[in-house]
N, C-alpha and C positions, 0 to 999 in steps of 0.2 A: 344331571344331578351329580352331586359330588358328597362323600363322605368320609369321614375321618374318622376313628375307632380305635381301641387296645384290644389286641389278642392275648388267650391265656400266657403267655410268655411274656407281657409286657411287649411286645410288637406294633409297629405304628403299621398301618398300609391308608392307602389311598382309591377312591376309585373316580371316573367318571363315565356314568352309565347309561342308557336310558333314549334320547333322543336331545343331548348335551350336543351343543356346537362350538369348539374352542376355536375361534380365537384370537392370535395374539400371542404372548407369552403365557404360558400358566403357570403358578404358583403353589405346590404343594409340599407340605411340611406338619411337623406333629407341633412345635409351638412357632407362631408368627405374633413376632412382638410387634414389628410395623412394618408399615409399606410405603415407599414414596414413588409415586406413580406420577408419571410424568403432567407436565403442566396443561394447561388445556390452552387448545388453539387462540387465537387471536379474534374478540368475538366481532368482528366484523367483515364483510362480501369484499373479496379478491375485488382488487381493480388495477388489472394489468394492461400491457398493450405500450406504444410507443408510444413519448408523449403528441400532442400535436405544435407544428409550430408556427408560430408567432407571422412569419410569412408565407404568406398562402392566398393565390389570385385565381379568378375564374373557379372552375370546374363547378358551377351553377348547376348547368344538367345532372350531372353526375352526383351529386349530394341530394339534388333534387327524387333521382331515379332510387338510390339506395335509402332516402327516407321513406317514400312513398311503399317499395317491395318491403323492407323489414315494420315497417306497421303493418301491413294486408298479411304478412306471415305469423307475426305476432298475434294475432287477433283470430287465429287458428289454437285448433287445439295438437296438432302435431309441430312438428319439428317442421322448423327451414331452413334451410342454403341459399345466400348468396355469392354470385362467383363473381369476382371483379380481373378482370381478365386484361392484359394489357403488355406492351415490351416492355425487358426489363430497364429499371433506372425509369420509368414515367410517371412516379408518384402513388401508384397504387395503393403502398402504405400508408403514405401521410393522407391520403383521401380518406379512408376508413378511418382511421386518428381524428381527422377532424368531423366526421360523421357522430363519430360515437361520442364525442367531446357538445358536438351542438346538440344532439336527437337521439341516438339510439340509447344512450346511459338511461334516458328516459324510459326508454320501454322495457330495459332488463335493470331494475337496478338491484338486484339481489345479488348481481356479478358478474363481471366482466375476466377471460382467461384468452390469455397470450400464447402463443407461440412461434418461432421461425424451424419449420423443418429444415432448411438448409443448416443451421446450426448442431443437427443430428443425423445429417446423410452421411453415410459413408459407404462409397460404392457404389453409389448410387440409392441406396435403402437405407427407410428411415426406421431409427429404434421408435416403432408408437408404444411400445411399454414402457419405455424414460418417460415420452410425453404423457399419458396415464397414471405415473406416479406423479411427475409435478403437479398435476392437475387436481389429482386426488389431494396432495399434502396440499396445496393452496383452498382447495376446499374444507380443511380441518380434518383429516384424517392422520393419525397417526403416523410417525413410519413404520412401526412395529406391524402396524395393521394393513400395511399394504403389500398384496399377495405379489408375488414373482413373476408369475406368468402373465404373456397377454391377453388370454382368455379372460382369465381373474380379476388382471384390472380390469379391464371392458365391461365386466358383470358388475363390477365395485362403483366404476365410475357412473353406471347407468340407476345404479342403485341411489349413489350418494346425492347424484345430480337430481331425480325428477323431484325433489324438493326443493326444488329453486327455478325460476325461469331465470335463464345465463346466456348471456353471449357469449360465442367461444371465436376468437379469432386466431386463424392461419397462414400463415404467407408461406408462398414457394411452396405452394403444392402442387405436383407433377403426375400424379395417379389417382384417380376416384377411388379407390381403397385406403388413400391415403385419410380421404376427408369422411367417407363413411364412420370409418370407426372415432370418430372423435366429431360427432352430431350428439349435440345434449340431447335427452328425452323430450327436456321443455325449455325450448328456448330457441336459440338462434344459431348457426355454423355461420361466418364469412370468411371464404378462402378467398388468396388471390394467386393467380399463377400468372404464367405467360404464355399459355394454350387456354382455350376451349376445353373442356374434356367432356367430352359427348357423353356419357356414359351419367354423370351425375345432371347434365341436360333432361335427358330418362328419367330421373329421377325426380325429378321437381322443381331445380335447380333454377334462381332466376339471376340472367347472365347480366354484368354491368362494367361494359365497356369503355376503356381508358385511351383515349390517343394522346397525341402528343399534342401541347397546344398551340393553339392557333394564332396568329401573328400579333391579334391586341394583348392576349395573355399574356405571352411569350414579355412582349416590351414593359407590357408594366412587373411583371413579375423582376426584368434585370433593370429596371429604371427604381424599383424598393431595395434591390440588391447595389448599384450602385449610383447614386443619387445623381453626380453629376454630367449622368448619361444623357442628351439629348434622344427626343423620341424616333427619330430618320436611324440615329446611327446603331440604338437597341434595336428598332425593326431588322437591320441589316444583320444583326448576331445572331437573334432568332433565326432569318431565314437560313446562316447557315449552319447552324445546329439545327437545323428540323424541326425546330418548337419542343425539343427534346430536354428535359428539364434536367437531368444530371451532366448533360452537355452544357448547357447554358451556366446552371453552377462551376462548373469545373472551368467553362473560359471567365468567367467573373473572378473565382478564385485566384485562378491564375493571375488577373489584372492588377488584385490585390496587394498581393506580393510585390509587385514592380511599381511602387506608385511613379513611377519617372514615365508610365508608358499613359497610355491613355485607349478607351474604347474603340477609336479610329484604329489607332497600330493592330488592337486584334483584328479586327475587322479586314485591314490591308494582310496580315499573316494568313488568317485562315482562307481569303481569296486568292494566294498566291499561293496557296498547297505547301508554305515552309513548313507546317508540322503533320502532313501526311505519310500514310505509313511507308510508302514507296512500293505496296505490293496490288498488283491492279486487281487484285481479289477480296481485298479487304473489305471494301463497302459490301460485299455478297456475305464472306467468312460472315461478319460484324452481326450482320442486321439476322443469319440464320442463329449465329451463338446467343443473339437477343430473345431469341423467339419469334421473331418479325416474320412475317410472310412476303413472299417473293416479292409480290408488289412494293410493299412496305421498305424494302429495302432499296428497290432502285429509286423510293422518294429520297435518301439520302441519311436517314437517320444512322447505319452504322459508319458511313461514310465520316458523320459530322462530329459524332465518339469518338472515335478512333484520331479523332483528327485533335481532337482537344485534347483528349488525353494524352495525345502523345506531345502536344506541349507542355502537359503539366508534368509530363516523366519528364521531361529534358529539363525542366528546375527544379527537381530534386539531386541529390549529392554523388558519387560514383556509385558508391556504399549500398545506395539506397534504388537505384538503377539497377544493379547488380542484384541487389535481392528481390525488386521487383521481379526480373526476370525467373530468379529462382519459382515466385509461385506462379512462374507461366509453365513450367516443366514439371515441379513435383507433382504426385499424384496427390488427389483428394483434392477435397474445399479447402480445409485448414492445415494450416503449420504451427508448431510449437517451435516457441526462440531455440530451444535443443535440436531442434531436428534441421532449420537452417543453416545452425552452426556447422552440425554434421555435416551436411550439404555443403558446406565450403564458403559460407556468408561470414563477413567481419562486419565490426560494428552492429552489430544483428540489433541491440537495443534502439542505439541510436537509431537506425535506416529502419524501424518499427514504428518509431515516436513520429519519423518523418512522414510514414505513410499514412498514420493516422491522422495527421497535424491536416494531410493534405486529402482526405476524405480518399484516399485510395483503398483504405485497408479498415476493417472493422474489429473490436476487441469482441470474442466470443469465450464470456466464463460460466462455470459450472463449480457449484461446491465441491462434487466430486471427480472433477477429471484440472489438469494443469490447462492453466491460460493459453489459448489456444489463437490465432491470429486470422482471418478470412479476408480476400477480397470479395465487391461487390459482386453479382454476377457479370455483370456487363464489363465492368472495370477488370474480371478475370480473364474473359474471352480477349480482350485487347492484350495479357498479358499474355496468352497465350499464340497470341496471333503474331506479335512481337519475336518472344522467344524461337518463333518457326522458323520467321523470316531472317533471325540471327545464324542459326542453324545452320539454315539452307545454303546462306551465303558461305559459310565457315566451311562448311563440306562438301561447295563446290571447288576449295583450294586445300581439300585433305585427301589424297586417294584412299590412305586406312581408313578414313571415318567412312570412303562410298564403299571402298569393299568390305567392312565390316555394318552397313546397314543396307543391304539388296534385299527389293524385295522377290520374291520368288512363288511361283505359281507349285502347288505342293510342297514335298517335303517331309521330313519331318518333326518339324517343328516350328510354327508362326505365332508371332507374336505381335498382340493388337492393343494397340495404345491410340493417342487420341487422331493421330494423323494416320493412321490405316496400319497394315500388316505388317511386322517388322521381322524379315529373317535371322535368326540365331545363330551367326558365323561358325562360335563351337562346335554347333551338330550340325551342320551342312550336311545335303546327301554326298554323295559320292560321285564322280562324274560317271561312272558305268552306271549307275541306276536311272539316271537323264533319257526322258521318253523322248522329249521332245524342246523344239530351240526358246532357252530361256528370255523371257521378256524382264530385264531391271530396271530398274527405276531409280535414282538417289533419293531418299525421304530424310538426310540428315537426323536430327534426333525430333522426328514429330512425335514420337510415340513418348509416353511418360514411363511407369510403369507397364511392362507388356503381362496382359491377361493370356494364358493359355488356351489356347482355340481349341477347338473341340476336337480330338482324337491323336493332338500332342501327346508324345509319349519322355519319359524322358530317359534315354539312355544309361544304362550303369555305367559309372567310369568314367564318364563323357566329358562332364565340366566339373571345375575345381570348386566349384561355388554349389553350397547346400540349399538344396532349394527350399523355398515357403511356401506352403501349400499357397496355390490359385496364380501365383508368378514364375515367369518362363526365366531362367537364366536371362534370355536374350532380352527379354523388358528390363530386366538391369543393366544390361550391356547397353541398351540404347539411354536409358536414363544416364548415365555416367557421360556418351559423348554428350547427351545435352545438354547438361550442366559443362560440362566442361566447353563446349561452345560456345556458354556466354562470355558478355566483356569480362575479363578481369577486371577488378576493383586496384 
């Protein structure tokens, strides 16, 4: 309850007392001539999500499987999850897209909500309070009205939502706490990751498994892609892209480009290993940075990535090579054109418009933060797989770069980035402190930025460079040789 009065003095006061819940902004004053209070939402149900596209072959079961599970959950009075599970780059987005475009819109049509958590990891951990705000304003809540914490949205969003039965879609979810907290009251959750996550299996969870596809798909899907393909020689691309769908695009695209070449010359390339990566671990690296399982990789799938894409890095510009490499070494998902440049990249606009032009690179914006640039996930693992193997060769003919990256069994201070442990030359121990005979190793620059390991200390006095909390000197000492070991542009 609220009240407004004169005291004998002519005094305004105010109160709000009672069992009053504010709110929002309040408003209190002895005269209110007017209020312009903000507009009201949009009256019509979010419908986000990728769009679907226009080509699109097979995957029958699988549309078949995800109609059948969200109508039997739908037709429940709790909440359900489906998990579409699969390696990265095999479609799993576009499967949902066109699920919800033929069937599901049908069973939620009150609303349908998007999101990519890769687009909000940093460090590995995703802001779910960002996501909870979008969600909430896309639901018509105010901004004024949406509380700060994540508790509070979570409480808001469960509030806001069980008056609507909503689809909520997710991609790149990596942790069952990830997808917990963002299950509507009424309606439907669809993650997709590239694990299993047993933990929401527990839970209720009904799983819908994505392979790669199978050689009729594969052919017609690059016989729509490139018309004047005979069907022998699309069988042949397929089988050596693994039926792997961001493979099979990227050697089409690549075709593209060259019309002077024809479907045979890829075909003769990628059987002659001219755009393999030259390192015999790659097909392993590849197919584990996909999420693939053991198995899964020695069928060939990172093998047949790594193999196309690196024809398609080889016809892009120096510029553009050059910065490729850059998001194989810098830390995080995303880069901003500023922070490239920093990095030592020319041309940065240009070799950005190039990566996108060539499906390498993804534009990730937000009202509130600056444009921000991502590679795929699969398409990153290659750039980093790349950037190693540039490294390794570079500081097998730099003695500074191997005596300034050893690694070293104790100490005090290691430093871990994405190729394993990296010693900090600055604070090296001492040779009198040495228990026992050092085993080193060269790692070039695998490491990106190095995390501080647990029980790192960092010396007074020690190094010139002011540290930031969670980074060792020595994780910038190694990011600098590895930036600095790619080609110049």
């Amino acid at each position: 309850m609220s009240s407004l009065g004169t005291g004998g003095g002519g005094t305004t006061h105010n109160t709000v007392s009672g069992d009053a819940v504010v709110v929002g902004p309040l408003l209190m004053a002895q005269h209110i001539e007017g209020i312009q209070l903000p507009p009201a939402p949009p009256d019509a149900p979010p419908s986000q999500g990728p769009p679907p596209s226009r080509v699109f072959v097979n995957r029958t079961k699988e549309l078949t499987d995800l109609r059948d599970a969200a109508r039997a959950l739908a037709a429940g009075q709790e909440p359900g999850v489906l998990m579409v599970v699969g390696v990265g780059g095999v479609g799993k987005t576009q499967l949902v897209a066109q699920s919800v475009r033929r069937e599901l819109m049908q069973f939620f049509p009150q609303g349908q909500l998007y999101v990519d958590l890769e687009d909000l990891r940093q460090d590995g951990v995703v802001d779910l309070a960002a996501v909870l705000g979008g969600f909430l304003r896309a639901l018509g809540v105010n901004k004024d009205y949406v509380p700060g914490g994540l508790a509070e949205r979570t409480a808001l969003f469960r509030s806001v939502a069980a008056r609507s039965r909503l689809l909520v879609m997710v991609d790149n979810v990596q942790h069952a706490p990830e997808a917990r907290t963002l299950v509507p009251p009424r309606g439907l959750l669809v993650v997709t990751g590239r694990r299993v996550l047993p933990s929401l299996l527990m839970d209720g969870a009904v799983l819908i498994d994505v392979a790669p596809l199978d050689e009729a798909a594969g052919t017609e899907l690059v016989r729509r892609w490139y018309a004047d393909a005979d069907e022998e020689t699309a069988a042949d691309v397929v089988r050596l892209c693994a039926g792997h769908p961001l493979a099979l695009r990227a050697a089409v695209e690549w075709l593209a480009a060259r019309p002077h070449l024809t479907l045979e010359d890829v075909v003769r390339d990628l059987t002659a290993g001219r755009y393999g990566t030259g390192d015999d671990g790659a097909r392993e690296a590849m197919g584990a940075a996909m999420g693939a399982s053991e198995g899964a990789a020695e069928g060939g799938v990172g093998e047949a990535v790594g193999a196309v894409l690196d024809s398609v890095v080889a016809g892009v510009s120096e510029e553009t090579r050059h910065l490729y490499g850059l998001f194989g070494v810098l830390p995080g998902t995303t880069a901003t054109a500023d922070l490239l440049r920093a990095a030592g990249a020319t041309r940065v606009d240009e070799g950005l418009g190039e990566l996108l032009s060539s499906r390498l690179a993804v534009l990730v914006e937000s009202a509130d933060r600056p444009r921000r640039y991502r590679l795929h996930d699969v398409v990153r693992a290659h750039a980093r797989l790349r950037a190693r193997g540039v490294a390794r060769r570079a500081a097998a003919g730099r003695p500074a770069a191997r005596r300034g990256l050893l690694r070293r069994r104790g100490g005090p201070r290691r430093c871990v980035g994405a190729g394993g442990p990296v010693q900090d030359p600055a604070v090296a121990s001492p040779p009198a402190r040495r228990t026992r005979p050092e085993k080193t190793a060269v790692h070039g620059a695998r490491g990106s930025a190095g995390v501080a390991g647990r029980g790192a200390r960092q010396p007074p006095g020690r190094h010139p460079c002011r540290r930031r909390p969670g980074v060792a000197p020595g994780g910038v000492a190694a990011l600098r040789v590895a930036v600095g070991a790619l080609p110049q542009p």
